[in-house]
Backbone as CSV, one residue per row, in Angstrom:
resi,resn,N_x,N_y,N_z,CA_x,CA_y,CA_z,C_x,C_y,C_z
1,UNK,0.812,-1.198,0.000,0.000,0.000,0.000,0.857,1.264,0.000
2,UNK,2.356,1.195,0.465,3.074,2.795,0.775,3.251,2.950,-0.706
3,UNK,3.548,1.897,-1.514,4.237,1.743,-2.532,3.329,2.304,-3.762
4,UNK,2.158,1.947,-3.330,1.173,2.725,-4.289,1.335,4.264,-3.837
5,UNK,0.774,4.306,-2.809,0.842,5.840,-2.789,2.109,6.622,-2.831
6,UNK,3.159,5.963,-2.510,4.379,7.022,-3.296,4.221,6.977,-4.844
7,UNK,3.891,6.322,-5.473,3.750,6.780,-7.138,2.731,7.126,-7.524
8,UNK,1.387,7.112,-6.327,0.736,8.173,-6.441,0.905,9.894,-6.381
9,UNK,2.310,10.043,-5.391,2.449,11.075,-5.065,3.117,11.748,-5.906
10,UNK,4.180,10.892,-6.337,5.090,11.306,-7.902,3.957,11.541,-9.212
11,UNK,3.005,10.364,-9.461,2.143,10.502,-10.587,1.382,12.391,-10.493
12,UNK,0.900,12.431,-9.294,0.680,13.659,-9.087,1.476,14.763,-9.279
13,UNK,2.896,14.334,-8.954,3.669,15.975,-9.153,4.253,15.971,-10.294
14,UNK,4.063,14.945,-10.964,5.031,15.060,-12.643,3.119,15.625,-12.987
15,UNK,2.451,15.800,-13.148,1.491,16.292,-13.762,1.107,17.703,-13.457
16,UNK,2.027,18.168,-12.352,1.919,19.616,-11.768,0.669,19.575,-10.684
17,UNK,0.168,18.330,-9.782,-0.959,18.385,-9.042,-0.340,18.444,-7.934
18,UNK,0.311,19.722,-7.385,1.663,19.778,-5.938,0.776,19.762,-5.096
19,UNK,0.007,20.236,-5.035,-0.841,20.049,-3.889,-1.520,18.869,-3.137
20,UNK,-1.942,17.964,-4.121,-2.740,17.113,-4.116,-1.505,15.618,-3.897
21,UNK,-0.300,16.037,-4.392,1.126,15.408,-4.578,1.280,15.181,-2.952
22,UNK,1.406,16.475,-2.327,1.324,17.029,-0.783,0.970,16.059,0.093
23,UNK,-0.534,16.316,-0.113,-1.501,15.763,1.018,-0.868,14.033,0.572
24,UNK,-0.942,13.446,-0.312,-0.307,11.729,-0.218,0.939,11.450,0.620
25,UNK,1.499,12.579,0.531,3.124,12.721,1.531,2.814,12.749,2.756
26,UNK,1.915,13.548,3.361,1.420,14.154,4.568,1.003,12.543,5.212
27,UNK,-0.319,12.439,4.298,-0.709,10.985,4.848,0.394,9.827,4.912
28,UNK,1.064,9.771,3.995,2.065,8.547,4.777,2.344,9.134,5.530
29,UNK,3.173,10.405,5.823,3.952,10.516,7.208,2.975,10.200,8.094
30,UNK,1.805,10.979,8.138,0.773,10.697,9.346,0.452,9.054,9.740
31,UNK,0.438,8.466,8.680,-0.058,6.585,8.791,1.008,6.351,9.004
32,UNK,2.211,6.698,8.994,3.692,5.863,8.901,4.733,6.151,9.494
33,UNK,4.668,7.250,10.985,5.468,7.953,11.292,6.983,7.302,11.421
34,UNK,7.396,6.001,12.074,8.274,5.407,11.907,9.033,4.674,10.731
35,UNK,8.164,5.218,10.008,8.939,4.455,8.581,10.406,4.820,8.581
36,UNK,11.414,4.188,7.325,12.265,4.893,7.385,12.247,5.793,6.317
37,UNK,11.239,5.935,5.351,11.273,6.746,4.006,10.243,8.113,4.644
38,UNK,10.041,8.088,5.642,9.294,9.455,6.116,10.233,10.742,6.212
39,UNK,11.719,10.828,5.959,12.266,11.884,5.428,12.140,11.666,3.932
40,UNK,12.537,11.037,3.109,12.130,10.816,1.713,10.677,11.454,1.868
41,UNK,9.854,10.781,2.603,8.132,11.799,2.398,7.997,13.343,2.752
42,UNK,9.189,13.540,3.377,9.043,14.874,3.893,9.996,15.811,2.586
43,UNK,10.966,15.018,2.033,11.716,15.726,1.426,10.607,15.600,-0.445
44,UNK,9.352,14.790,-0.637,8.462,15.447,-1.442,7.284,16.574,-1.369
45,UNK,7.229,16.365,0.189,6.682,17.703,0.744,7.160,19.078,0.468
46,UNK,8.147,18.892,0.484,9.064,20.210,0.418,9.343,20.689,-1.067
47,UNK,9.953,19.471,-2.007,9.600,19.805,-3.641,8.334,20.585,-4.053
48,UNK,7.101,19.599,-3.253,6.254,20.324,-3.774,5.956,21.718,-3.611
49,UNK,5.766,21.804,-2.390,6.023,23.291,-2.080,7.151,24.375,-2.776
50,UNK,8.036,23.706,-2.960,8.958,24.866,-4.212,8.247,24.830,-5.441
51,UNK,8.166,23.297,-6.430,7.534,23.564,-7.309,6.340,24.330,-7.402
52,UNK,5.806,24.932,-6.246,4.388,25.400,-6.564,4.787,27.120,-5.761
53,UNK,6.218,27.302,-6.258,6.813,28.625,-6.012,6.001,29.964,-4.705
54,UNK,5.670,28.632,-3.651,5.403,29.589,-2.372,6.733,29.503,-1.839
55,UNK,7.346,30.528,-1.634,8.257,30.616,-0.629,8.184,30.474,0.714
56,UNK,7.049,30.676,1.380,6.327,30.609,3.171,6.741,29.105,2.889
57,UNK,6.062,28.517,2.260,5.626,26.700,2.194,7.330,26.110,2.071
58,UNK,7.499,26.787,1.370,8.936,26.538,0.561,10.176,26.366,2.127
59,UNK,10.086,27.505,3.174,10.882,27.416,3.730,10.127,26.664,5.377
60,UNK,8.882,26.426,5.381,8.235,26.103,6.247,8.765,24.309,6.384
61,UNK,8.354,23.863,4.862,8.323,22.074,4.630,10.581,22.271,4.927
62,UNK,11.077,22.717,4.502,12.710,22.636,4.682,13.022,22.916,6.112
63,UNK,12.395,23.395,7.008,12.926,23.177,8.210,11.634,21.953,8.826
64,UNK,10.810,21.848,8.531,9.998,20.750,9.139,11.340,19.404,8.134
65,UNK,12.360,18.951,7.537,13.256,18.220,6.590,14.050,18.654,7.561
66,UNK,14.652,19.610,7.976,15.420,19.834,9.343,15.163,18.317,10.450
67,UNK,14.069,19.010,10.772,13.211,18.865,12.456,12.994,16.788,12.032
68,UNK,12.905,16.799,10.910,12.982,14.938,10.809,14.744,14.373,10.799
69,UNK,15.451,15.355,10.318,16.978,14.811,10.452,17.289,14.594,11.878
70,UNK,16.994,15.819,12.642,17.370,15.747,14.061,16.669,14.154,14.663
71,UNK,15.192,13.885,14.705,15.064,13.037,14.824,15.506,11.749,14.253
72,UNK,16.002,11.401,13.417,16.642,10.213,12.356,17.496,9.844,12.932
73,UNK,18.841,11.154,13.862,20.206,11.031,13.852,20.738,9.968,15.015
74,UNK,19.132,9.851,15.675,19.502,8.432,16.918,18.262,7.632,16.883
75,UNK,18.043,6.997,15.494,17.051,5.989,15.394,18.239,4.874,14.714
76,UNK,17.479,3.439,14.689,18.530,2.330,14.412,18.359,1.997,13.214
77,UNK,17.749,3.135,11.919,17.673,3.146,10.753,19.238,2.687,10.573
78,UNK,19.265,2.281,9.356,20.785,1.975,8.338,21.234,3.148,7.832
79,UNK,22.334,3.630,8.441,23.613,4.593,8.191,23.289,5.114,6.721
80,UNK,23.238,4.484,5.737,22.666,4.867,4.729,21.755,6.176,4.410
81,UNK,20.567,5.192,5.117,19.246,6.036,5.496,19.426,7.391,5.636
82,UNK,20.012,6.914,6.959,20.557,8.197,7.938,21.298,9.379,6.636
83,UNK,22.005,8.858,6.754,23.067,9.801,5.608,22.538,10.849,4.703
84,UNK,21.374,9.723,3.931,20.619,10.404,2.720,19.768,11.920,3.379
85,UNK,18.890,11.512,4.339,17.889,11.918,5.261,18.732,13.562,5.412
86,UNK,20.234,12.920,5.810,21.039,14.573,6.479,21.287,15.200,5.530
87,UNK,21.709,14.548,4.277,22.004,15.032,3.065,21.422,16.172,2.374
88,UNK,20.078,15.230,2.579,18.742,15.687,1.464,18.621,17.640,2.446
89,UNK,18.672,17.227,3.648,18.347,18.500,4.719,19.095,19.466,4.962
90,UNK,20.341,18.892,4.543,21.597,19.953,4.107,21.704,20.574,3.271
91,UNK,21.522,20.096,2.337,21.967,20.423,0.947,21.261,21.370,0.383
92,UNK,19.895,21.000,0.968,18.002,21.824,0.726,18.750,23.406,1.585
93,UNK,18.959,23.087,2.707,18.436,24.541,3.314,19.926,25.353,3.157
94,UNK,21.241,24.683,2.357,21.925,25.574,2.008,21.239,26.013,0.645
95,UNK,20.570,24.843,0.175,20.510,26.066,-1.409,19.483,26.780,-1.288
96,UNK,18.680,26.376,-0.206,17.379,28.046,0.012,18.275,29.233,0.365
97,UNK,19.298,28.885,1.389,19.822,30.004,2.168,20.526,31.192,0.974
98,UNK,21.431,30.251,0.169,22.058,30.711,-0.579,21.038,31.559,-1.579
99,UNK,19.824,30.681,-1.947,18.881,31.700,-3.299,18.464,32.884,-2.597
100,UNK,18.032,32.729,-0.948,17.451,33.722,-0.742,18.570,34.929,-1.053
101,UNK,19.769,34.614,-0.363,20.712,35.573,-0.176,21.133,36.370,-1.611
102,UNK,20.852,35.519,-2.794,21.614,36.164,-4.085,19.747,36.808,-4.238
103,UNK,18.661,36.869,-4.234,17.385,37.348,-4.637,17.211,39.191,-3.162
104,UNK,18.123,38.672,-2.696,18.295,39.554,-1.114,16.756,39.495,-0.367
105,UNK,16.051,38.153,-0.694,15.414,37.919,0.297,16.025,37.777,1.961
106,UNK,16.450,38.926,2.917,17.030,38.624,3.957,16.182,37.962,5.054
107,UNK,14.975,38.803,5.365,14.191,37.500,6.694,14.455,36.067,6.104
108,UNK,13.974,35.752,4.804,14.091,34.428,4.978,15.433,33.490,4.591
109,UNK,16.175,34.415,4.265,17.890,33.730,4.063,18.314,33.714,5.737
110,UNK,18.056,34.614,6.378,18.437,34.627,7.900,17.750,33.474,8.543
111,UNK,16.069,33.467,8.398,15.381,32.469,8.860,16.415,31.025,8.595
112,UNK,16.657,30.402,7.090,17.120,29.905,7.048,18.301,29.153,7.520
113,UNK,19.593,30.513,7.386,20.356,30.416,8.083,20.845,29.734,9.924
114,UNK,19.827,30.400,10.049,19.207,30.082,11.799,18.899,28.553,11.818
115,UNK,17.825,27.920,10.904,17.419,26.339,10.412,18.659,25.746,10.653
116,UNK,19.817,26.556,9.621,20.930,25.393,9.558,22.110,25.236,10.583
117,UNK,22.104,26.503,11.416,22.788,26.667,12.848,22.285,25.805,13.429
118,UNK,20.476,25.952,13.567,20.273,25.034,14.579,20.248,23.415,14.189
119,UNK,19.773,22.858,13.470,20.020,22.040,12.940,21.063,21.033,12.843
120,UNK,22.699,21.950,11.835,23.414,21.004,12.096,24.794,22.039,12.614
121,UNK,24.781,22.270,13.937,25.662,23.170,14.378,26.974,22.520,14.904
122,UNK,27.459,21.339,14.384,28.745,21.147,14.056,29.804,20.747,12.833
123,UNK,28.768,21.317,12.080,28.778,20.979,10.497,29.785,21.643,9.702
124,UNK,30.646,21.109,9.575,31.834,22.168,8.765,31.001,22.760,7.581
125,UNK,31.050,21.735,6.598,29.632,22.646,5.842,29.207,24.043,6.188
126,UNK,28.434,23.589,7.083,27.573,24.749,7.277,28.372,25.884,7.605
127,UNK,29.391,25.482,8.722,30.404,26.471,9.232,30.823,27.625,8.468
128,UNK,31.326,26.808,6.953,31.498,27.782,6.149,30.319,29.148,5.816
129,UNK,29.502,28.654,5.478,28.736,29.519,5.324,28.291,30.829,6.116
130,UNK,28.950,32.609,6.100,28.998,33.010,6.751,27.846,33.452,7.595
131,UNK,27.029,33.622,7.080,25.754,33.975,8.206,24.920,32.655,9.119
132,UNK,25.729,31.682,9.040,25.387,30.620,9.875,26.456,30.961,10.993
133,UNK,28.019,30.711,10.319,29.221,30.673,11.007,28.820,31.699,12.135
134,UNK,28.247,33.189,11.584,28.062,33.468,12.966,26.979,33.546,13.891
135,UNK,26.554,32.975,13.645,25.730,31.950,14.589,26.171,30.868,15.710
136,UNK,27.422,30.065,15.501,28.012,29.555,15.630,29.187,29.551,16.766
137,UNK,28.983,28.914,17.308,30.671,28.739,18.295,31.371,28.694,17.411
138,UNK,32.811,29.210,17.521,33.926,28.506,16.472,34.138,26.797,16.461
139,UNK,34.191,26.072,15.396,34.197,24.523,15.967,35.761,24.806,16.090
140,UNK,36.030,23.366,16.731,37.746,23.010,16.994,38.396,22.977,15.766
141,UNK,39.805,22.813,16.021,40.385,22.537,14.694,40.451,21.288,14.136
């Protein structure tokens, strides 16, 4: 049954139905909270919401992709999992941080920014990035 409704949820967003793409994501997470593809469900939540160019939604679903990494990072999912999950949540809220910052959207490049301090605040990654960095303790060497 997940298996249908994830290519329900894809069938929906390759046709441009983000919304409707959404709510199938929502419901697995809601029916499935322990799964291990409920960051995968969260990280089509969040597509959709870009593809459907709200920015509120856009940066709302990327820190709710946050708020599931934190939880992931001490479940007995497969390292893998794990990995992808931090990946997908990294990678997302540097490249919001970064678009906002080149569009000089600042509340929400800062908002962002803040996501990825809190989030993954020993993250060389992130470190680099200066409006996180200062946010930031200096890490060690």
């Amino acid at each position: 049954a997940i298996t249908l409704q994830e290519r329900l949820a894809l069938a929906y967003f390759a046709r441009g139905q983000h919304r409707e793409s959404a709510r199938v994501y929502r419901d697995l997470r809601q029916h499935h909270p322990d799964d291990p593809a409920n960051c995968a469900w969260q990280h089509g939540i969040l597509l959709t919401a870009a593809a459907s160019l709200d920015p509120d939604a856009t940066l709302r679903e990327a820190e709710h992709l946050g708020a599931v990494w934190r939880t992931y990072r001490d479940t007995n999912f497969t390292q893998a999992i794990k990995r992808r999950c931090r990946d997908d949540a990294l990678d997302t809220l540097v490249a919001l941080a970064e678009h906002w910052q080149a569009v000089a959207d600042e509340p929400r490049a800062d908002q962002t920014c803040a996501a990825i301090a809190h989030t993954f605040p020993r993250d060389r990654i992130a470190a680099t990035m200066p409006c996180v960095a200062a946010l930031l303790p200096p890490l060690p060497p």
